[in-house]
C-alpha positions in Angstrom: -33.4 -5.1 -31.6 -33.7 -7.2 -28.5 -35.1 -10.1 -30.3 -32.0 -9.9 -32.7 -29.8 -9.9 -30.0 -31.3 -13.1 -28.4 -31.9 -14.7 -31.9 -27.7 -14.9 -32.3 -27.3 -15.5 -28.9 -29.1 -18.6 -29.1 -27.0 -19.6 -32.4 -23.7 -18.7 -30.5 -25.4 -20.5 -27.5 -25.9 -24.2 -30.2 -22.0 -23.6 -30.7 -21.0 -23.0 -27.3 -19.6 -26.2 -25.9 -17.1 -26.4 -28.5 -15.9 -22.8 -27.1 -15.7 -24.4 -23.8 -13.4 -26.7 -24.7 -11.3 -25.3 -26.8 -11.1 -22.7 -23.4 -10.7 -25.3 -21.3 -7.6 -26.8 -23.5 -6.1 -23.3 -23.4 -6.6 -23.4 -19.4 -9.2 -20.4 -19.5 -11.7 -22.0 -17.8 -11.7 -23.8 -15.1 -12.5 -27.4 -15.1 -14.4 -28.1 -11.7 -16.6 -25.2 -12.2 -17.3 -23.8 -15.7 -21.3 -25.1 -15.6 -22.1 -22.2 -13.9 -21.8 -20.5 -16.5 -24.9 -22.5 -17.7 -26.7 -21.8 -14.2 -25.2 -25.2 -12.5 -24.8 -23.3 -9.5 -21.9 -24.6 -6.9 -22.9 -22.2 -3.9 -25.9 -21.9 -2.3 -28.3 -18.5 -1.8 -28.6 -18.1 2.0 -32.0 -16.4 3.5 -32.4 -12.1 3.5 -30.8 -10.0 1.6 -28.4 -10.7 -1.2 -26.2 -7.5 -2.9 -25.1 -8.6 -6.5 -21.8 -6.9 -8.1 -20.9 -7.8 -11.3 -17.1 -7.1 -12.8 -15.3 -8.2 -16.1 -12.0 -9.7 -14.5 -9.7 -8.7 -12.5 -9.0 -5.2 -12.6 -12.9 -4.6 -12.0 -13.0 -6.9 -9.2 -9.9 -5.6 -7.3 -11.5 -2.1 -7.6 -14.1 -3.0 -5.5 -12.2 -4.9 -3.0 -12.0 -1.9 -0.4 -16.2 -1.4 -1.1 -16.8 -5.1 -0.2 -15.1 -4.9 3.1 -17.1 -2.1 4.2 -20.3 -3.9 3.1 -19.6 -6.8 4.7 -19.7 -5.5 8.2 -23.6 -4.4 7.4 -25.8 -6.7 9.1 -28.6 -5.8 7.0 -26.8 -7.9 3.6 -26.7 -11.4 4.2 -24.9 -12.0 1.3 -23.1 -11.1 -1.6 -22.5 -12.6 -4.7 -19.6 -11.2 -7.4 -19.7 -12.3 -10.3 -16.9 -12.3 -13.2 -15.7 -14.2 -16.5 -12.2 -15.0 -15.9 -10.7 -17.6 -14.2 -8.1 -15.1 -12.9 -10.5 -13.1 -11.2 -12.3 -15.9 -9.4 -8.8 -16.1 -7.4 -8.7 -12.3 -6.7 -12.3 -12.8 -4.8 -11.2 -16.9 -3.5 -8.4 -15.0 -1.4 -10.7 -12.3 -0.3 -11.8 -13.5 3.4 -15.4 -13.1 4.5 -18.1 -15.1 5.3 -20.7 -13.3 3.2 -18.7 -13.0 -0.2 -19.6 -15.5 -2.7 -18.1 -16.1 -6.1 -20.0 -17.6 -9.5 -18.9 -17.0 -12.6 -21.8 -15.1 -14.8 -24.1 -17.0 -16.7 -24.4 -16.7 -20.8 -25.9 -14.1 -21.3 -29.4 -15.7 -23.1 -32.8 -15.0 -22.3 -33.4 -18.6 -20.3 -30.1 -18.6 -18.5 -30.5 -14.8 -16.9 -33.7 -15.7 -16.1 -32.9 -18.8 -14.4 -29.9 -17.5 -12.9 -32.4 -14.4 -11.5 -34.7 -16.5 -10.3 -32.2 -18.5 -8.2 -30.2 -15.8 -6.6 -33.1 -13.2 -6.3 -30.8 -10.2 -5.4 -32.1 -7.1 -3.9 -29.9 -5.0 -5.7 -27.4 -5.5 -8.6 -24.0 -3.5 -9.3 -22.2 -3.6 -12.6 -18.5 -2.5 -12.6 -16.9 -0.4 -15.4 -18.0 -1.2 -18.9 -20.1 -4.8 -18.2 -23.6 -4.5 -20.1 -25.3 -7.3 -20.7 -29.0 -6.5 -22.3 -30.4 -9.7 -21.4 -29.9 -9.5 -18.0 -30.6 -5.8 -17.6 -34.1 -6.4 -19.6 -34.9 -9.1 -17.2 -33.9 -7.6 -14.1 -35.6 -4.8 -15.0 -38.7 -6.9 -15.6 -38.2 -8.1 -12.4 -38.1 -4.9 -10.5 -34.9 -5.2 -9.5 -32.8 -2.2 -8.9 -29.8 -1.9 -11.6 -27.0 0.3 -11.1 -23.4 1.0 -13.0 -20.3 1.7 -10.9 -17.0 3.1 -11.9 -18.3 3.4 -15.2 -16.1 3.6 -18.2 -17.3 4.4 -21.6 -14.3 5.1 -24.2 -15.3 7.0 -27.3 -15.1 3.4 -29.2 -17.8 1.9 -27.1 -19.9 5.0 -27.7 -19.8 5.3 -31.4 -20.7 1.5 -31.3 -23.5 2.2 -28.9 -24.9 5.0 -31.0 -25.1 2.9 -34.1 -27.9 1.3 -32.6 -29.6 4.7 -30.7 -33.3 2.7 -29.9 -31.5 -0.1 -28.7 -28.4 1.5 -26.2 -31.3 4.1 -24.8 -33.8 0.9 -23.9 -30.6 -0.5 -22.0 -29.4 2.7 -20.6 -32.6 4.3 -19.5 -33.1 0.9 -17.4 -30.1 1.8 -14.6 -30.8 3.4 -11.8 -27.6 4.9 -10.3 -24.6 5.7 -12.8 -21.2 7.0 -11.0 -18.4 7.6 -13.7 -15.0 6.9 -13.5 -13.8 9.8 -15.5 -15.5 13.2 -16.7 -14.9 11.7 -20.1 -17.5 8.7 -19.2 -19.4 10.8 -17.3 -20.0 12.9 -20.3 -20.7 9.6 -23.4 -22.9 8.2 -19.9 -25.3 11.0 -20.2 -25.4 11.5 -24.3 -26.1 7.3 -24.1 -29.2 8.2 -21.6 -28.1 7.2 -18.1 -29.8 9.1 -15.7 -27.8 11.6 -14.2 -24.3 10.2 -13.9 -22.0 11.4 -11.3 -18.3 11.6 -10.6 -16.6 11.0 -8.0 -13.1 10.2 -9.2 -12.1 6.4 -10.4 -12.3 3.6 -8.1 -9.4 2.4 -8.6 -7.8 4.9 -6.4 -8.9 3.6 -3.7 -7.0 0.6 -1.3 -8.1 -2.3 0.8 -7.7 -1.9 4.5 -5.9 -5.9 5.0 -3.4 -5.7 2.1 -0.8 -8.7 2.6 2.1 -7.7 0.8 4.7 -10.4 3.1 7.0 -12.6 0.2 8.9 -15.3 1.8 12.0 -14.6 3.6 14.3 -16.6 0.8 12.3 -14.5 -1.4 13.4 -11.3 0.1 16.8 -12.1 0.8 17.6 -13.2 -2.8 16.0 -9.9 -4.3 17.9 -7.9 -1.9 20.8 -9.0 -3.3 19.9 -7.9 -6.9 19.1 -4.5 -9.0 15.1 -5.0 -9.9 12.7 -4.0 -12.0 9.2 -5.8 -12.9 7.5 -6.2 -15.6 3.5 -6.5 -15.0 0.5 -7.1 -16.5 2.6 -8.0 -20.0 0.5 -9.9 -23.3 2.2 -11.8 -26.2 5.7 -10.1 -27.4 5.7 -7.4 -24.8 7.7 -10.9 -22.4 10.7 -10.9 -25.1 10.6 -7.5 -25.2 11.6 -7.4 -21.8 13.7 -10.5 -22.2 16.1 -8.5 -25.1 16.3 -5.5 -22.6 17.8 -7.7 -19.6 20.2 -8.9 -21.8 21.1 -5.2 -23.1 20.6 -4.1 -19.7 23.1 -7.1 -17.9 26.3 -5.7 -19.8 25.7 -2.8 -17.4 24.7 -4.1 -14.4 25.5 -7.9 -13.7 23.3 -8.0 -10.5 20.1 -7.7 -12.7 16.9 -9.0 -12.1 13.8 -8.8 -14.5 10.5 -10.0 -12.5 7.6 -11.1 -15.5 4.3 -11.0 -13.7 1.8 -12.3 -17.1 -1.0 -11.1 -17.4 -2.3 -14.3 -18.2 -0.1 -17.5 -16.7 -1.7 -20.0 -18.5 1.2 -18.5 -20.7 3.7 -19.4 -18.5 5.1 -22.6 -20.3 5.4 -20.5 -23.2 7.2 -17.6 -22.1 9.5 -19.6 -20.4 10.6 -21.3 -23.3 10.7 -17.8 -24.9 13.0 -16.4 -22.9 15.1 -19.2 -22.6 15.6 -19.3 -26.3 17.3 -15.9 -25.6 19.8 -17.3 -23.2 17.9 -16.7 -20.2 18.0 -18.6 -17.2 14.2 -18.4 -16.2 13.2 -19.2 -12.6 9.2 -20.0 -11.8 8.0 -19.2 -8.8 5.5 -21.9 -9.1 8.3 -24.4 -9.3 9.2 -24.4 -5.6 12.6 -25.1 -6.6 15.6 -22.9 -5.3 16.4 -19.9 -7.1 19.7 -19.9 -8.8 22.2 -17.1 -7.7 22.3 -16.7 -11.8 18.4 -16.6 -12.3 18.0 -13.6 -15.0 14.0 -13.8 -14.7 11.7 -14.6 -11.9 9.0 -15.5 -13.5 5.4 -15.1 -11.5 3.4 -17.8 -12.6 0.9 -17.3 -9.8 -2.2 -15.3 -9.0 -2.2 -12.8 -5.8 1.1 -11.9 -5.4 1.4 -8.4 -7.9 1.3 -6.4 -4.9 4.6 -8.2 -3.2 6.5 -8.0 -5.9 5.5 -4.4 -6.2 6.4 -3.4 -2.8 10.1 -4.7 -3.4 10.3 -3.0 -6.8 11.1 0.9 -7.7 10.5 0.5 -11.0 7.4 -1.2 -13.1 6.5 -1.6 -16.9 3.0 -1.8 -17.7 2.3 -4.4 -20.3 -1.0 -4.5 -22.4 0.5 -1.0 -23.8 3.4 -1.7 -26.4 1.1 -3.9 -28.3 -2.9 -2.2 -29.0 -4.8 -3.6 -25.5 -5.2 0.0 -24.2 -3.1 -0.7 -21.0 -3.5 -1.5 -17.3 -3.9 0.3 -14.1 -0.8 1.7 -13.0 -2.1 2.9 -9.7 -1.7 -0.4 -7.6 1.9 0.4 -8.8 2.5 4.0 -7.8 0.7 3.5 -4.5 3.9 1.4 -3.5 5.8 4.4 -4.8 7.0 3.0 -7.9 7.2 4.7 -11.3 5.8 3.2 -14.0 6.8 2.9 -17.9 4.3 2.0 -20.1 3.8 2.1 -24.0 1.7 4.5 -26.3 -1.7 2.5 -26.0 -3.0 3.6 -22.7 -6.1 4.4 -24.1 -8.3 2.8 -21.3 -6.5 4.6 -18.1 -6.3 8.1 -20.3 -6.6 10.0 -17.3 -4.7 8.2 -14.7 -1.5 8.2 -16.8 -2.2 12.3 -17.2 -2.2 12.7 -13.4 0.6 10.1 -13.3 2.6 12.0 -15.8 1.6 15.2 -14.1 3.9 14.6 -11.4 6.5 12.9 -12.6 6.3 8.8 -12.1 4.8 7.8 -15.4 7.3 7.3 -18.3 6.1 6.9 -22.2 8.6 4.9 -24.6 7.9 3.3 -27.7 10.3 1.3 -28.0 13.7 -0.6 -26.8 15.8 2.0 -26.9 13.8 4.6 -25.7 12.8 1.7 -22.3 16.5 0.7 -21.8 17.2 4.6 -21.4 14.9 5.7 -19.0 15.6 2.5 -16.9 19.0 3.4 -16.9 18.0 6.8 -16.0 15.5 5.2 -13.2 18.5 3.1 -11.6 20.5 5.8 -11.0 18.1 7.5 -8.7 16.2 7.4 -5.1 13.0 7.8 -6.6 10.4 6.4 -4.4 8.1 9.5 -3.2 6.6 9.3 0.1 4.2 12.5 -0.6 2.6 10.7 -3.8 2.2 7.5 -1.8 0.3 10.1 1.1 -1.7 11.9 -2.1 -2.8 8.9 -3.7 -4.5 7.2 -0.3 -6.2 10.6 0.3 -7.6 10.7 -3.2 -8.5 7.0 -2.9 -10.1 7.4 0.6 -12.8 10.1 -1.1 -13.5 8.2 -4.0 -14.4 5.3 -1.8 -15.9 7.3 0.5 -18.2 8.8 -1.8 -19.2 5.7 -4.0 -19.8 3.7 -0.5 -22.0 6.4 0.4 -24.3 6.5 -2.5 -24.2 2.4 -3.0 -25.0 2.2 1.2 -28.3 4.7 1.0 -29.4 2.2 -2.2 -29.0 -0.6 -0.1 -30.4 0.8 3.0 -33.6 1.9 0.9 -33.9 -1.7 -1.2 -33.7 -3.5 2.1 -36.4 -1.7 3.8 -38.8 -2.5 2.0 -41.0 -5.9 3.1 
C-alpha cells in the first residue's frame, strides 16, 4: 500500500506548482518562503540536539505554546524546529520569542522530499500534534531510527473508519510511534483499536496556557470599546460573517451602542467580507487600516494575526465560527479562560468533549440559527456573567495536562539525548 501511496503522490507532486500558484493568488501561501515546502530550506540546523514538533495550523501549534517554553529553558535541546502548513500558523510561532524555536513549513510529503528534508534537519526526536500523519515521513523516520511520537492525539470516528478501510496499511503506520498521549478517552480508545502502543490520557492540551500571554490592545482601542456593548465573533468561515452581519442589524434596534468584533478565521478573506457586510449597510472598520475608528463603526473587523486573545479579554460574549456551517468547530477554551461564554452552532464535532464540560457548567450556548443566536445574546447582555471560579478551574485543569504531557515528552528527550 505504501508504494500506492507514493505512486499518486508523485502524480499529485508533477501537478503541484500549478496548486502553488493558484494558493499563492488566493494569499495561502506565502510568497518569500513557500520552497520549503520542496526542502529549500531558509533557516539553518545549528550543532546538538534538535526536537521536531509537527502541527497542522494554528490551533495545533498554540496548543503547544506553553510545552515549548518549558523546553526551551533545557540546555540539553539546542534547537527546535515546528513545523506546519498554513501561513497563519507560521505567525502564531514568528511571534513566539526564543532563540531556539525555529519555523519551516513541512515538506510534501513524497518519498525524496522526507528523505531530504530528514537528512538535513536530523532530529533526535519528532512530535506530531493532534491528527497530523504523514506515512512517508513516518516510514522514513522510522527507517532512520528516529524516535516518533503523537501528542494530543485526536482521532474522530471518521478518521477511524477511513483508517480501517485499509487495516495492513494504518497498523504499518501506527505500530511505528512510539509514545501516543490522547486528547480525549474517545481517541484514546480508536488510538488503541488503530494499533498505537499503549495510548494514554492525560486530558487535552488545549487546556493548558502560556506563561507570557500579551493581551495589551492599544489605548484608542480600549477607550473606543469601552464606550460600546460587545460581542465577537471568532474563528468564522464563509456565510457564518453575514450571519453575524444580519444579527447586528437586528440586534442595533435594541441597543444603538453595538459593536460586532469579526475575527476570520482566514483574513485573506478580509476584502471580501468587508464588502459583504457593507452591502448590508454596515459601516465596517479594519483594524489593518490604521485609520481612525468611526464613533458609528458597526464592525471591527480583525484582519490581523495575534490579536484573538485581546479582543477576547475585552469581550463577555464570543460565537464560535466553523460550527453553523459543517467544519466541526473551534476551540472554545482560549475563550472561556478570559471568562467568556461562548455560542457556537450544531457542528462541534471536533471539540465533542470540551463543549460537554463547557455546557456542563453553564458558559456554552447551542443555537441553530438567527433567532435562536439573537435570543440568547439578548439574554447574555442582560447579565454579569463573567465567572472568576471557571477562569480558576480551567488554569488548574490546564496546569496538569501540561504538567503531565511535559513530563512524559522531557523523560523521551532526556533518554534520546543521552545516547552518543
Amino acid at each position: 500500500m505504501i508504494y500506492i501511496y507514493r505512486f499518486l503522490l508523485n502524480i499529485i507532486f508533477i501537478i503541484c506548482p500549478l496548486i502553488i500558484l493558484f494558493r499563492l493568488i488566493k494569499k495561502k501561501e506565502d510568497p518569500k518562503r513557500f520552497l520549503e515546502k520542496f526542502c529549500f530550506f531558509s533557516k539553518k540546523r545549528v550543532p546538538g540536539k534538535v526536537i521536531w514538533f509537527h502541527g497542522a495550523s494554528v490551533g495545533e501549534l498554540q496548543s503547544i505554546i506553553p510545552l515549548l517554553e518549558k523546553l526551551e529553558k533545557k540546555n540539553y535541546i539546542k534547537q527546535i524546529l515546528i513545523t506546519s502548513n498554513t501561513v497563519s500558523s507560521s505567525k502564531i510561532i514568528g511571534n513566539f520569542k526564543s532563540k531556539k524555536v525555529i519555523h519551516q513549513f513541512f515538506p510534501i510529503d513524497t518519498n525524496f522530499h522526507s528523505k531530504k528534508f530528514i537528512d538535513y534537519w536530523r532530529p533526535s526526536l519528532v512530535f506530531f500534534i493532534d491528527s497530523e500523519i504523514w506515512p512517508n515521513m513516518i516510514y522514513n523516520l522510522n527507517e532512520k531510527k528516529i524516535s516518533v511520537n503523537l501528542i494530543n492525539a485526536r482521532i474522530t470516528k471518521k478518521s477511524f473508519e477511513r483508517w480501517k478501510f485499509f487495516p495492513n496499511f494504518s497498523k504499518k503506520i501506527f505500530e511505528k510511534f512510539d509514545l501516543c498521549l490522547s486528547s480525549s478517552k474517545e481517541s484514546q480508545s480508536y488510538c488503541k483499536k488503530l494499533g498505537l502502543k499503549n495510548p494514554k490520557f492525560f486530558g487535552n492540551l488545549k487546556f493548558s496556557q502560556s506563561e507570557n500571554e500579551n493581551v495589551s490592545l492599544k489605548k484608542d482601542i480600549q477607550k473606543f470599546l469601552k464606550k460600546r456593548i460587545v460581542w465577537c465573533a471568532s474563528s468564522t468561515h464563509e456565510t457564518e460573517e453575514k450571519l453575524c452581519g444580519n444579527i447586528h442589524n437586528e440586534l442595533k434596534k435594541s441597543y444603538k451602542n453595538l459593536l460586532t468584533i469579526i475575527i476570520p478565521r482566514h483574513i485573506n478573506r478580509s476584502q471580501y467580507i468587508k464588502n459583504e457586510l457593507e452591502n448590508i449597510n454596515l459601516k465596517v472598520h479594519s483594524h489593518n487600516s490604521g485609520k481612525k475608528i468611526n464613533e458609528d463603526t458597526d464592525i471591527y473587523l480583525v484582519d490581523v494575526y495575534g490579536l484573538t486573545k485581546s479582543f477576547f479579554n475585552v469581550s463577555k460574549n464570543i460565537f464560535l465560527g466553523g460550527s453553523i456551517i459543517n467544519h466541526g468547530g473551534q476551540n472554545p477554551l482560549e475563550a472561556t479562560r478570559y471568562g467568556c461564554n461562548v455560542i457556537h452552532g450544531p457542528n462541534v464535532s471536533n471539540f465533542k468533549e470540551i463543549y460537554n464540560f463547557l455546557k456542563k457548567n453553564k458558559i456554552s450556548y447551542k443555537i441553530s440559527n438567527q433567532s435562536e443566536m439573537l435570543k440568547v445574546l439578548k439574554n447574555l447582555f442582560s447579565k454579569n456573567n463573567r465567572s472568576k471560579n471557571l477562569q480558576k478551574k480551567l488554569f488548574l485543569i490546564g496546569q496538569e495536562v501540561l504538567n503531565r504531557t511535559y513530563d512524559s515528552i522531557d523523560l523521551l528527550i532526556k533518554n534520546e539525548t543521552s545516547k552518543t
